[in-house]
Steps between C-alpha positions, in 0.01 A plus 500: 500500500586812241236712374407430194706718237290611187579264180747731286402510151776394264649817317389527146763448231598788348632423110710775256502429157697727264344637169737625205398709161839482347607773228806696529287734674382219763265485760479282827258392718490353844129400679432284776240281624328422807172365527451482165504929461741639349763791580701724295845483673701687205459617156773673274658542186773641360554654174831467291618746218488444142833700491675218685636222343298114553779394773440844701134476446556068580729559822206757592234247495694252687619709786106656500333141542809419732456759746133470514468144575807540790268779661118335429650164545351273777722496840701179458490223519108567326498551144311629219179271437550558134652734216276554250552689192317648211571226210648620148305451209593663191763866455380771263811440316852319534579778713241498757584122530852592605457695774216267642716278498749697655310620795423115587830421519618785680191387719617159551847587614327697766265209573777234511736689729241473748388116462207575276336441142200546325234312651209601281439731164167659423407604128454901541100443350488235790596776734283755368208261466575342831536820694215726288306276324582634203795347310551824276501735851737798449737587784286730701223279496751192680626798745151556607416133541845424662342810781200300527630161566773594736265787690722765404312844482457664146746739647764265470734581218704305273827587307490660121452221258317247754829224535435499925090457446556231178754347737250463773256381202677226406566389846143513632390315145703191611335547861145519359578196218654290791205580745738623707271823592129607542413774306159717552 
């Protein structure tokens, strides 16, 4: 008769969901989760020029949120759990509007080419209220929550103009909303 082997414990799942603050100065997000804790995988953004022209600045976005969900992406034939983005509300002015609207198509493009779409859209006061507590939070103040919740030191720097840490925000809002997460 064989010894008896030890009973292996089934390997816990380990999910990536991808976060999105789209501008035409964007920022991306990618976490994962195992065990319910979750892990900052990537965080960036990139910032276009007002000097360029909208299909510069457009083809910019596009080919940013491209290339960051072909190297964050899951190793096939896994996927993202979700995309989540921060939802639209209201532009300043006609303008604003435009380029909003601009970035999420450039956005989608880059999302469809790889199989995906928008899976969820959080209200930026949901995010801030979600993530802070506070639904009027200013951009440092999600950056320093963002540290807490993912157990990144307060070492850890974000880019000029917070996109990667609101990116990471909005992201971590849908994980907290969905109960997704445990947050201390």
């Amino acid at each position: 008769m064989p010894p008896n082997k030890p009973e292996r414990k089934p390997k816990a799942e380990v999910t990536r969901y991808l976060g999105l603050d789209l501008s035409l100065s964007p920022g991306a997000a990618c976490i994962a989760v195992k065990n319910r804790i979750p892990t900052l995988i990537a965080a960036d953004s990139v910032a276009t020029s007002n000097a360029d022209n909208d299909a510069i600045r457009s083809h910019t976005v596009e080919s940013f949120i491209a290339q960051f969900i072909y190297t964050h992406r899951p190793a096939l034939p896994l996927r993202f759990a979700a995309v989540i983005r921060e939802d639209f509300t209201s532009g300043r002015n006609k303008r604003a509007t435009q380029t909003i609207f601009s970035a999420w198509a450039a956005s989608d493009r880059a999302l469809h080419a790889y199989g995906y779409g928008i899976d969820a859209e959080i209200s930026p006061t949901s995010v801030k209220k979600i993530v802070t507590g506070n639904g009027r939070a200013e951009k440092p103040e999600v950056a320093d929550h963002v540290r807490r919740i993912l157990r990144l030191g307060a070492d850890h720097t974000f880019k000029s103009g917070y996109d990667d840490s609101d990116a990471l925000g909005v992201c971590l809002a849908y994980l907290i909303r969905e109960e997704l997460i445990d947050v201390c």
